[in-house]
N, C-alpha and C positions, 0 to 999 in steps of 0.2 A: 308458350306464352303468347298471348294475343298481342298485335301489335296495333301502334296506332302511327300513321304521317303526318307532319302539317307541313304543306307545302306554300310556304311565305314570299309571295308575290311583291315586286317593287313596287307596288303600283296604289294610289289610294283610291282610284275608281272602282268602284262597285263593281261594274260591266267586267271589270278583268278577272272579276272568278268567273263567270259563266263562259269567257272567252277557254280559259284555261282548262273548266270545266271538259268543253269540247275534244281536246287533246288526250285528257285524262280517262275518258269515257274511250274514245280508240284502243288506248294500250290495253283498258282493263278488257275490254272485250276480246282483242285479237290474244291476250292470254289466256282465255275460257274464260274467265269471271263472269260472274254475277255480282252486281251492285244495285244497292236499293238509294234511291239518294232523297234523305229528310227534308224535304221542304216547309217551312216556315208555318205557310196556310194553304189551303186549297187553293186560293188567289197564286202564291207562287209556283204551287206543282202546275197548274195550269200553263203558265207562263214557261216554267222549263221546259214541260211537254214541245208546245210551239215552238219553242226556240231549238230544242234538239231535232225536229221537223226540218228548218230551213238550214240546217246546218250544210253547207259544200253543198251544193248540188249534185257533185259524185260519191259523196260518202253517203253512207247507212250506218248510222248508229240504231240500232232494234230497242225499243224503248216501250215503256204504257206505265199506265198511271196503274199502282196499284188494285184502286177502286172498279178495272177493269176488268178483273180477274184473269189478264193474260198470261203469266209470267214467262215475263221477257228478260233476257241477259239484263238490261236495264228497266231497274222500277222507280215509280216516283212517286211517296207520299206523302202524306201530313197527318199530324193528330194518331191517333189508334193508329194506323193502319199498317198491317205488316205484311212482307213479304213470306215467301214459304222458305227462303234461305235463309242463310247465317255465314254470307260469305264475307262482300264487303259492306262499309255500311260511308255514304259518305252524306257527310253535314252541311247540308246548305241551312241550318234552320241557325240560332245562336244560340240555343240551350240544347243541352243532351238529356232526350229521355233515357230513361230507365233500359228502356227495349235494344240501344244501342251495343253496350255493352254485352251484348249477348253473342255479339256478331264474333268473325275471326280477326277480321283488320277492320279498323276507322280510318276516314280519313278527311281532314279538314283544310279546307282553302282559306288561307288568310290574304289580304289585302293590308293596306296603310291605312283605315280608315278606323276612327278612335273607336265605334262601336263594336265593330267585329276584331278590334285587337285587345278591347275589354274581355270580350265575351270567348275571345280561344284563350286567354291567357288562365281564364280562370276554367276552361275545360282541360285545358292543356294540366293543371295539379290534380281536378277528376280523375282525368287518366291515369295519369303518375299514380295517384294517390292507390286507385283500384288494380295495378299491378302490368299494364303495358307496358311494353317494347319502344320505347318514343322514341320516333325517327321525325328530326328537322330537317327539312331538304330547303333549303335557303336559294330562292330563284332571283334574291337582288343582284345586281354587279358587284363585285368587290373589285377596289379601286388596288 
C-alpha cells in the first residue's frame, strides 16, 4: 500500500515549510530517495531551486528543475512536468494532480495558515479516499 505523510507544523508562517522543507530534503536523500517536489508555478519551482542553492553553506542538497532534464535525487516541477521516478512525490503546490498518485509515498507539509489547512484537509480525504497509508506526524508541542 502507498503511503502518504503530513507533517503538521506549529507554525502559521508560510516560510516555515520551506524551512522545514530543508530538513526534509537531508533525510530523504541521505536514505537514497528520490523526490520530485510539485511546485505551484514555474514562479515557485524557480524560487525553490534558489532557495535549495543558498541552503547551509556546508550542505549540498543535489537538486534541478525538471525542465532541465538532469535527474537528480531532487526534482522540482510544475504544470505537466514529470520526473522519470515514482519514488517520493512531495506537495509544495495546494491541489493534487492526477500524476501524484502514481508515486510510492506523498508527502505534504502543513503550516497554521487557513489556505493551506483548507487545501491538505481536503487532500488529506483524496488520499484516504484513493487507498493510502496516512501517516500524521504532528510537529506542534503538546502541552
Amino acid at each position: 500500500m502507498a503511503r502518504c505523510d503530513f507533517y503538521v507544523l506549529p507554525s502559521s508562517d508560510v516560510e516555515a515549510r520551506i524551512h522545514f522543507l530543508y530538513k526534509l530534503l537531508e533525510k530523504i536523500v541521505s536514505l537514497g530517495h528520490k523526490v520530485y517536489i510539485r511546485a505551484a508555478s514555474e514562479q515557485q519551482a524557480k524560487l525553490l531551486d534558489n532557495r535549495i542553492w543558498d541552503y547551509q553553506d556546508q550542505a549540498f542538497l543535489p537538486h534541478s528543475l525538471v525542465a532541465e532534464g538532469l535527474e537528480s535525487p531532487i526534482e522540482i516541477g510544475y504544470g505537466d512536468a514529470q520526473p522519470t521516478h515514482k519514488d517520493i512525490f512531495l506537495n509544495f503546490d495546494l491541489e493534487i494532480p492526477d500524476q501524484a498518485l502514481s508515486f510510492n509515498r506523498i508527502i505534504e507539509i502543513v503550516v497554521q495558515e487557513q489556505n493551506i489547512l483548507e487545501a491538505t484537509r481536503c487532500n488529506f480525504r483524496h488520499y484516504k479516499k484513493a487507498g493510502y497509508d496516512i501517516h500524521m506526524n504532528d510537529m506542534r508541542k503538546k502541552n
